[in-house]
C-alpha positions as CSV (number, residue, x, y, z in Angstrom):
1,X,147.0,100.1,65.5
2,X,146.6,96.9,63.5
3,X,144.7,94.8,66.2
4,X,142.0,97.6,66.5
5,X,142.2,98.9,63.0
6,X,139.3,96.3,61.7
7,X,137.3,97.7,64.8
8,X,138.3,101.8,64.3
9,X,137.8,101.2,60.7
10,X,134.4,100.0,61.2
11,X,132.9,101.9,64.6
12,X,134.5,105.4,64.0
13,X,134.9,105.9,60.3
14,X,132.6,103.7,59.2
15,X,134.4,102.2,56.0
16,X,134.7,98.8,56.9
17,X,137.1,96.4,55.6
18,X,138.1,98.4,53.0
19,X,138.9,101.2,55.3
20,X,141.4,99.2,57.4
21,X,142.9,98.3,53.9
22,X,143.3,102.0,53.3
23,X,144.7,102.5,56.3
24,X,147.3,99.9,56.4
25,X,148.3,101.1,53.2
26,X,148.9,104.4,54.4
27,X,150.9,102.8,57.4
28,X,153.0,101.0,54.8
29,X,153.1,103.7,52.8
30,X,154.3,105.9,55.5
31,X,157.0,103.7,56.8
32,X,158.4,103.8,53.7
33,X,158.6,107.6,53.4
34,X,160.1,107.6,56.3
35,X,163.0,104.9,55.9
36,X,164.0,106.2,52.6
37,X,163.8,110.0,54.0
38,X,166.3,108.2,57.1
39,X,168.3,107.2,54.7
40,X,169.0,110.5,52.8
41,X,169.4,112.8,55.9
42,X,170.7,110.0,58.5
43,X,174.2,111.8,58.4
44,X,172.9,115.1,59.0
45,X,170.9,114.4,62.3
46,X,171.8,113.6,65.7
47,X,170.9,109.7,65.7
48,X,169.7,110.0,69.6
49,X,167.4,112.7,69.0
50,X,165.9,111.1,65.8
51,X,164.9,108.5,67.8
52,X,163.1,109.6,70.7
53,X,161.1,112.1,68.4
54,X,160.3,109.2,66.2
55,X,158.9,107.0,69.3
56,X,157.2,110.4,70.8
57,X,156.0,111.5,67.1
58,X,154.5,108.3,66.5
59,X,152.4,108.3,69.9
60,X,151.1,111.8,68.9
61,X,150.2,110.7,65.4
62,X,148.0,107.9,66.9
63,X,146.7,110.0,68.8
64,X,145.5,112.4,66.1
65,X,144.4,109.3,64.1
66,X,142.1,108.6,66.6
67,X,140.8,112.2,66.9
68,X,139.7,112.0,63.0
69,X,136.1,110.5,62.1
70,X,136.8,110.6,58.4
71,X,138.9,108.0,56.3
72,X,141.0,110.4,54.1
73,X,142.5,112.5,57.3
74,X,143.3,109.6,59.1
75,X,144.8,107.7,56.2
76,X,147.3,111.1,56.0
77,X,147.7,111.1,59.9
78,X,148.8,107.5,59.6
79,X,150.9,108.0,56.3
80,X,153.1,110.3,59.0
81,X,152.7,107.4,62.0
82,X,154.4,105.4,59.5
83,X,157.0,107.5,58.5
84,X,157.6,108.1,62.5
85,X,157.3,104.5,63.5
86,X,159.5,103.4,60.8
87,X,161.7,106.3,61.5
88,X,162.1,105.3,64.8
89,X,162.9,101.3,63.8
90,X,165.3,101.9,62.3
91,X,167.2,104.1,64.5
92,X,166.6,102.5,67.4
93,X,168.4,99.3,65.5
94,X,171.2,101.5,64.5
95,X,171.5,102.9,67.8
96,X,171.7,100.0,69.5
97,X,174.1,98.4,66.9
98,X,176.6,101.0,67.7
99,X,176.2,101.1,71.5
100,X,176.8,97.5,71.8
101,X,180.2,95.7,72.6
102,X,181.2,92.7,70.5
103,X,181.1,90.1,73.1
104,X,177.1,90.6,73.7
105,X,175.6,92.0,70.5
106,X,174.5,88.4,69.7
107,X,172.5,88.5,73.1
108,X,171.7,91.9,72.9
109,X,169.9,91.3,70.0
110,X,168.2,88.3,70.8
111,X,166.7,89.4,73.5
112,X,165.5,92.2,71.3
113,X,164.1,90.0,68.9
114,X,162.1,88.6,71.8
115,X,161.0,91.2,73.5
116,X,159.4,92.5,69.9
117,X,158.0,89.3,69.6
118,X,156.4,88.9,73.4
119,X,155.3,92.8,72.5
120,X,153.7,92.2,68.8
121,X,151.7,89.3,70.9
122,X,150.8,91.1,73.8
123,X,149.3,93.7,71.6
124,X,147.4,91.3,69.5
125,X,145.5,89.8,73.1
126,X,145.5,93.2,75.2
127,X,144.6,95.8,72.9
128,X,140.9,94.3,71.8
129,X,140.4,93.9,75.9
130,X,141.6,97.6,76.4
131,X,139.1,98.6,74.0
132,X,136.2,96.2,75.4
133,X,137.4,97.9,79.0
134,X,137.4,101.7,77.8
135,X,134.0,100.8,75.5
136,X,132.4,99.9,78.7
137,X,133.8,102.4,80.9
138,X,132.5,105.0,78.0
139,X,129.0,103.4,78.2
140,X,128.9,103.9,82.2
141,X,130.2,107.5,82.2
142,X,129.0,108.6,78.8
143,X,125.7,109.0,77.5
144,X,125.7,107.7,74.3
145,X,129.6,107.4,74.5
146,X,129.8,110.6,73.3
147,X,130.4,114.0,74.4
148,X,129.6,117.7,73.0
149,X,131.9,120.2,72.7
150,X,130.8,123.5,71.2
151,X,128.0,122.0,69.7
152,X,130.1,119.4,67.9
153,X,129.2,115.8,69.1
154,X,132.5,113.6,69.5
155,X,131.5,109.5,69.7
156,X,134.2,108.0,72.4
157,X,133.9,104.4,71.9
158,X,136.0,102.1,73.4
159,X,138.5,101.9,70.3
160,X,139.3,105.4,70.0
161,X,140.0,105.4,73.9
162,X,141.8,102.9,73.4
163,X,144.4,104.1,70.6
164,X,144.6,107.4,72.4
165,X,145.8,105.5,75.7
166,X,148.2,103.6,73.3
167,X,149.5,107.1,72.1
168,X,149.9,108.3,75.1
169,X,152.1,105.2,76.0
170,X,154.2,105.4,73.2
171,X,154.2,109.4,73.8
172,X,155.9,108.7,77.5
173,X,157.6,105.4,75.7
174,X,159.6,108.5,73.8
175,X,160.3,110.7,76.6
176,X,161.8,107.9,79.0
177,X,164.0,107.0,75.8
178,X,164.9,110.7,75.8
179,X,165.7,110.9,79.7
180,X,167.1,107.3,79.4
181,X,169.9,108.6,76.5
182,X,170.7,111.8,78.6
183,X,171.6,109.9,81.5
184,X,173.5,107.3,80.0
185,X,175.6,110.3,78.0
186,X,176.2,112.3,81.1
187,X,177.3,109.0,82.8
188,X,179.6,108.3,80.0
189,X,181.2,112.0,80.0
190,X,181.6,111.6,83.9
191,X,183.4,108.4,83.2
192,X,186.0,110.0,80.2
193,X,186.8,112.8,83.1
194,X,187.4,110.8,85.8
């Protein structure tokens, strides 16, 4: 969201500068909401199933973002990205901080730290091309880059493509993390009974 925010900001809501301001404050904003509310419930809830819902939630909520064509519903769609992406942060550290043996949490986290890295860069370079490649795939299949839908015209630039393909990453990024934590629990029950 923050490489093609300036772009979204600008193309689909048309608000500019100060509309990416807006909604990175509402990301903020959100992922605060959502650590503190972590924080008050974290005992209650199953730690595994916070998590993947946070990684799925998050790809649904971009996915609504991008839907929206005014600033004000997609600052309070992305007030709840927030809250799921921050959400889903923290568990996953937790998680992983409890799953890991002694002698490799140094590594284990390393490697994490890297991997978040090589990711946060790889989204700053790839996402503006994804949205240059959906932009002029929209232009080729689309007239106007738009489409109409019970009279209602919908503009499909290559940004909004381009979040909704992200959403639908992180979406399936949620469910493999769900599948993933199932399997590793049935091996680990399979283990205690043998």
């Amino acid at each position: 969201m923050i490489p093609l925010g300036p772009v979204f900001a600008t193309e689909v809501l048309d608000e500019g500068t100060s509309g990416f301001g807006l909604l990175m404050f509402a990301l903020g904003f959100g992922a605060a909401v959502g650590v503190v509310t972590l924080v008050v419930f974290q005992r209650k809830l199953p730690r595994e199933h916070v998590f993947w819902g946070a990684v799925f939630g998050t790809g649904v909520g971009i996915v609504v973002a991008a839907s929206f064509s005014a600033l004000p519903a997609a600052m309070l769609v992305v007030v709840g990205v927030g809250a799921a992406a921050g959400t889903g942060y923290v568990t996953g550290f937790t998680l992983l901080q409890e799953n890991t043996s002694d002698d490799v949490r140094g590594r284990t986290f390393a490697a994490l730290y890297t991997i978040i890295r090589v990711c946060l860069l790889l989204s700053l370079t790839v996402s503006p091309l994804f949205a240059s490649l959906f932009d002029e795939l929209s232009r080729i299949v689309l007239d106007d880059r738009a489409v109409t839908l019970g009279g209602q015209t919908i503009a499909l630039p290559g940004v909004r493509l381009a979040l909704v393909f992200g959403g639908l990453v992180t979406m399936g990024a949620g469910l493999l993390a769900r599948r993933e934590m199932q399997r590793a629990r049935h091996h680990e029950a399979e283990a205690e009974a043998a």
